[in-house]
PASEBA-1860 file (N, C-alpha, C; in nm, 3 decimals):
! residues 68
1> XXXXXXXX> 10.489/9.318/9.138/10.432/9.314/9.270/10.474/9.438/9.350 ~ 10.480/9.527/9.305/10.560/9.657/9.339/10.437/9.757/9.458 ~ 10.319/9.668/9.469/10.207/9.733/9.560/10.275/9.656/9.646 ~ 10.278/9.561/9.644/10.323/9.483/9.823/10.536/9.497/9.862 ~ 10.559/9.612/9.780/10.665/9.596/9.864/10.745/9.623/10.006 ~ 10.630/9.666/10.064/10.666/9.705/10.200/10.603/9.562/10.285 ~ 10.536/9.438/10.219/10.514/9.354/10.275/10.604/9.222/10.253 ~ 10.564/9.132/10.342/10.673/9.000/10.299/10.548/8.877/10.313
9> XXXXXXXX> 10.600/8.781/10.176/10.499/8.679/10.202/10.530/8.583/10.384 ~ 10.445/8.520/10.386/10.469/8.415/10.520/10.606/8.334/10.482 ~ 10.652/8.291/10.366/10.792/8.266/10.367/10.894/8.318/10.439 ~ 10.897/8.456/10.366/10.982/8.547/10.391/10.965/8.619/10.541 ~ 10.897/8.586/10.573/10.854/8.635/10.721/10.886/8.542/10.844 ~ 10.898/8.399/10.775/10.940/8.272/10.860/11.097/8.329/10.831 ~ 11.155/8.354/10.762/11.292/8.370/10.731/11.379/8.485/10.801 ~ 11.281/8.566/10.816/11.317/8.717/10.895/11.285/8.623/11.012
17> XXXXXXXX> 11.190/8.613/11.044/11.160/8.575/11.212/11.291/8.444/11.247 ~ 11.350/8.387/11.167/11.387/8.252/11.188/11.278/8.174/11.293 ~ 11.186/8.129/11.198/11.099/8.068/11.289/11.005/7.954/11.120 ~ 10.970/7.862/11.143/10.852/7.790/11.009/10.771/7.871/10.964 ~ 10.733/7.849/10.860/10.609/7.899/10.785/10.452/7.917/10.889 ~ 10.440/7.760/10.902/10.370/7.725/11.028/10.355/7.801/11.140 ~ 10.460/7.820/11.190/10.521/7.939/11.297/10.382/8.084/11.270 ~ 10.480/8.092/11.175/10.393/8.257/11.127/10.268/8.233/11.096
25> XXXXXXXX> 10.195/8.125/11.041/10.074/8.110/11.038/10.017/8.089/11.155 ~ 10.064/8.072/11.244/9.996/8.048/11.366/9.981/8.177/11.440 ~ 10.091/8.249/11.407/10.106/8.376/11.413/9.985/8.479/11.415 ~ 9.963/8.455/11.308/9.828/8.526/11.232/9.748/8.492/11.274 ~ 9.706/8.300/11.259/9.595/8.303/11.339/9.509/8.339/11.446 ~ 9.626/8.368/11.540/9.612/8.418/11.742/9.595/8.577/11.732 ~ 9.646/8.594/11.601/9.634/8.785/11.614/9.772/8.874/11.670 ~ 9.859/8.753/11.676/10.009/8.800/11.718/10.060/8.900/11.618
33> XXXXXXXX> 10.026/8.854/11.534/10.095/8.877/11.399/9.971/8.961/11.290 ~ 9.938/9.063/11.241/9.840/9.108/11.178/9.899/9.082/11.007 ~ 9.824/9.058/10.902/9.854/9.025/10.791/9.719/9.059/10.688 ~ 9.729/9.092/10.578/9.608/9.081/10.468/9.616/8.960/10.347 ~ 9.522/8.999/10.328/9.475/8.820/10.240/9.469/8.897/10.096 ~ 9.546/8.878/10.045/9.567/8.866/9.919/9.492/8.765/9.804 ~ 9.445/8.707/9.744/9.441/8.617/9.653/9.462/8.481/9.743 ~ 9.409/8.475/9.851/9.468/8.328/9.944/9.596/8.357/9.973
41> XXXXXXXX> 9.698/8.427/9.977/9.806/8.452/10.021/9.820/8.562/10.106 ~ 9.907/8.524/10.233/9.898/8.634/10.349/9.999/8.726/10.312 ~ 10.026/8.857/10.344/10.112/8.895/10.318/10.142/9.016/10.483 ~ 10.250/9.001/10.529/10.303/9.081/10.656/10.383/9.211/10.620 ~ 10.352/9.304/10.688/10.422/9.435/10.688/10.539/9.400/10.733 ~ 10.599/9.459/10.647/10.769/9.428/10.691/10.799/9.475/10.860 ~ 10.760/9.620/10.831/10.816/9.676/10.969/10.702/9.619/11.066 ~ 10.625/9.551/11.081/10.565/9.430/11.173/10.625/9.375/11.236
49> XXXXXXXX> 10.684/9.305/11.137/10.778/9.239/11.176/10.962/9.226/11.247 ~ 10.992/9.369/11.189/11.087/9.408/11.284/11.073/9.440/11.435 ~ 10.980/9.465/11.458/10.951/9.495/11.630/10.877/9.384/11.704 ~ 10.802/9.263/11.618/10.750/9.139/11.652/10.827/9.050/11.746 ~ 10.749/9.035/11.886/10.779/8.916/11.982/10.673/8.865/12.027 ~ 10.721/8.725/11.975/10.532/8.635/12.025/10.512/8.605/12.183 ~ 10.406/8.633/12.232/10.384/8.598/12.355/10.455/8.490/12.404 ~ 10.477/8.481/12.541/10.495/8.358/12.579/10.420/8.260/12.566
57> XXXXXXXX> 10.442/8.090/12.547/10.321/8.044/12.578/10.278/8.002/12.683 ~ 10.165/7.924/12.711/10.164/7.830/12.860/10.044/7.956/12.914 ~ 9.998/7.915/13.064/9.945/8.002/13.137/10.038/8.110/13.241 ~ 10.024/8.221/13.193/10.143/8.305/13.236/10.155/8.303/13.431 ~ 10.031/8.269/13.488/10.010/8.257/13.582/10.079/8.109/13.677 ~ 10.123/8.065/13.574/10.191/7.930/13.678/10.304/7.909/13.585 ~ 10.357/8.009/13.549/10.520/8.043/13.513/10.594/8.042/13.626 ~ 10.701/8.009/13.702/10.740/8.014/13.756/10.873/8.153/13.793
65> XXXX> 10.876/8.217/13.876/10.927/8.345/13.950/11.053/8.307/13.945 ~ 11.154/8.371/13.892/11.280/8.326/13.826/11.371/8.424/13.967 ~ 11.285/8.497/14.064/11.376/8.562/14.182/11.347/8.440/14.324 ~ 11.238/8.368/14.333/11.205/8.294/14.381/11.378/8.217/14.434
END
């Protein structure tokens, strides 16, 4: 597998992120997270994932003002 070694499956990407599999698939789904499809298997750029922070969730607009 020596073409994808600059990538990590969604395992290994839940494991870097400390976050579920699930997590990272959801990831992908929203476009947080960019990934290619392999054979039915996603696979994430490593260095993606080193600089990766998922949005907040919720409506950012009735977050509440933490100087308030």
């Amino acid at each position: 597998m020596s073409t994808f070694e600059n990538y990590a499956t969604t395992k290994e990407a839940a494991e870097i992120l400390g976050k579920s599999e699930e997590c990272v698939r959801h990831y992908i789904r929203s476009g947080q997270l960019e990934a290619i499809d392999e054979r039915g298997r996603k696979y994430i750029l490593r260095a993606d994932l080193e600089h990766f922070a998922p949005r907040p969730r919720g409506n950012p607009n009735l977050q509440k003002d933490s100087k308030s």
